[in-house]
C-alpha positions as a Markdown table, in Angstrom:
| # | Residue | x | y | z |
|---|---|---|---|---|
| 1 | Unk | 125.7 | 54.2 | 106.7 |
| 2 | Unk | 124.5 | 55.5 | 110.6 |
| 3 | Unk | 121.3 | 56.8 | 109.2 |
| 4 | Unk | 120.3 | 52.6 | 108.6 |
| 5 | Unk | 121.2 | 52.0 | 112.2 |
| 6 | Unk | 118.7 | 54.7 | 114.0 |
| 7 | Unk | 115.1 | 54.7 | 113.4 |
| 8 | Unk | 112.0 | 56.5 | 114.4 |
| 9 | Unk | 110.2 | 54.6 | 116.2 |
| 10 | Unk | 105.9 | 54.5 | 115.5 |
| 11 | Unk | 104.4 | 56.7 | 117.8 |
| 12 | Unk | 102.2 | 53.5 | 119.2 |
| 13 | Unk | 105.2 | 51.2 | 120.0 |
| 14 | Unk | 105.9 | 49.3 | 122.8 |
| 15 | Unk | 109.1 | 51.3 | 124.8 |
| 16 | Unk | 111.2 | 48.7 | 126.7 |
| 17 | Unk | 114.2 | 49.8 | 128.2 |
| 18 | Unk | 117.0 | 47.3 | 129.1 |
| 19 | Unk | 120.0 | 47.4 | 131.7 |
| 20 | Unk | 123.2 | 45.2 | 131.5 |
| 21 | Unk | 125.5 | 44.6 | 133.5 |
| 22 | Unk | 128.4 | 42.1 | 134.1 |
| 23 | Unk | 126.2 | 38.5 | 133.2 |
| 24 | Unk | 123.0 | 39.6 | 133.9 |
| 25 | Unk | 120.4 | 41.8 | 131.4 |
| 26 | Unk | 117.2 | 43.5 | 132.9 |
| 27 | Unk | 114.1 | 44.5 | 131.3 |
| 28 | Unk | 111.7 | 47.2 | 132.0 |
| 29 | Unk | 108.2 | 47.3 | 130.7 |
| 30 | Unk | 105.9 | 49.7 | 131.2 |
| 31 | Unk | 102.1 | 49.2 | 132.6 |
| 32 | Unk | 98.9 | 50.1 | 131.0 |
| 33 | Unk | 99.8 | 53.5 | 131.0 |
| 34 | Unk | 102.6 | 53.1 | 128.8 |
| 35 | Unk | 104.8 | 55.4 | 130.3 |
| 36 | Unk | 108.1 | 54.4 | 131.9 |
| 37 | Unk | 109.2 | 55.8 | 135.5 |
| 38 | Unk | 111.6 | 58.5 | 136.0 |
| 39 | Unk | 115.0 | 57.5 | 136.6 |
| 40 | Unk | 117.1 | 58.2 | 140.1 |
| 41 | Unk | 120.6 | 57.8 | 140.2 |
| 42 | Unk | 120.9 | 58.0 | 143.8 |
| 43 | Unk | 118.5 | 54.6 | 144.0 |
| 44 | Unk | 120.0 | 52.5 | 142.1 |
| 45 | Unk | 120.6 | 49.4 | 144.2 |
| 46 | Unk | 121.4 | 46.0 | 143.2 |
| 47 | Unk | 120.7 | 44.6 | 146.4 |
| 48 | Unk | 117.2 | 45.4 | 146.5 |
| 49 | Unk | 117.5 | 44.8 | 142.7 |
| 50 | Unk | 116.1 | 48.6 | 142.1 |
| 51 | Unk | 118.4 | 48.4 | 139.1 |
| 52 | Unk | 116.8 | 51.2 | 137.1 |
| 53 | Unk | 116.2 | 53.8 | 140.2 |
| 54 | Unk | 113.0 | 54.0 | 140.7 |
| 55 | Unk | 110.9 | 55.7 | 143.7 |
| 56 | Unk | 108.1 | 53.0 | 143.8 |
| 57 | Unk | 106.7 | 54.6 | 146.7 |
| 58 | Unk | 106.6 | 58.3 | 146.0 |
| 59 | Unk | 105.9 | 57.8 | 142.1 |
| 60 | Unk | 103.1 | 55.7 | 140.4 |
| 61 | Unk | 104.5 | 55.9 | 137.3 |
| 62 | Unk | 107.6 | 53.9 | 138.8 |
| 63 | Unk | 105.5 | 50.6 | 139.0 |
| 64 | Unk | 107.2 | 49.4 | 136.0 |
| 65 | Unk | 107.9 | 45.6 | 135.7 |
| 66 | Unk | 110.8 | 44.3 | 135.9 |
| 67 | Unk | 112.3 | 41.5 | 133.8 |
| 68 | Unk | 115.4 | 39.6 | 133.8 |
| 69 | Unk | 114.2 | 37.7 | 130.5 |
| 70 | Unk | 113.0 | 39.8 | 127.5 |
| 71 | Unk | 109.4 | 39.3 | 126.4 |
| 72 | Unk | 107.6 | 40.2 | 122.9 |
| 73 | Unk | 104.2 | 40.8 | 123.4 |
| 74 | Unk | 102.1 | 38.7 | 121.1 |
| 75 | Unk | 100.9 | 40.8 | 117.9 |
| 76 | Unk | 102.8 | 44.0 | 118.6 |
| 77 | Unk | 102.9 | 46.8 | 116.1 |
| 78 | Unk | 106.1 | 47.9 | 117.3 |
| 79 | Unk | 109.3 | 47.7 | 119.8 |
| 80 | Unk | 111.4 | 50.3 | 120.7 |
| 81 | Unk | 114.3 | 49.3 | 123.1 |
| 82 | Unk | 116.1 | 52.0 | 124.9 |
| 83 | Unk | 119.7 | 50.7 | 126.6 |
C-alpha cells in the first residue's frame, strides 16, 4: 500500500520545495540552473521572511524564488515537491 504513495520522480522534473507553517505555505523554485540552495538552520528568519535558510549573499545557488502561492509551470513534464 506505501509503495503507491512514493514515486521516482523523472530525472528532468521540476523540484519545488514547500514550507508550512501555522496559515501560511511557502514555495521555493529553483532558477535556470535548476538546482535548489543549500539549507541553513541557523538563518532561518521569518522576519526577514528567509523561511528556508538561505545565504543569498555568500551562495549563488541560494537565489531561489520564493512563493507564497504555488505555481505550475505551463507544459511541464514533471513536478516533484519536496516538504
Amino acid at each position: 500500500m506505501g509503495g503507491d504513495v512514493f514515486h521516482t520522480a523523472p530525472v528532468d522534473s521540476l523540484l519545488i520545495q514547500a514550507e508550512a507553517e501555522q496559515f501560511a505555505y511557502y514555495f521555493r523554485y529553483p532558477r535556470a540552473d535548476r538546482k535548489l540552495g543549500p539549507m541553513h538552520l541557523d538563518k532561518i528568519d521569518d522576519a526577514s521572511e528567509n523561511y528556508f535558510g538561505l545565504d543569498r549573499k555568500a551562495d549563488p545557488d541560494s537565489r531561489d524564488d520564493i512563493s507564497p502561492v504555488l505555481v505550475v509551470p505551463v507544459n511541464s513534464m514533471g513536478i516533484d515537491f519536496e516538504f
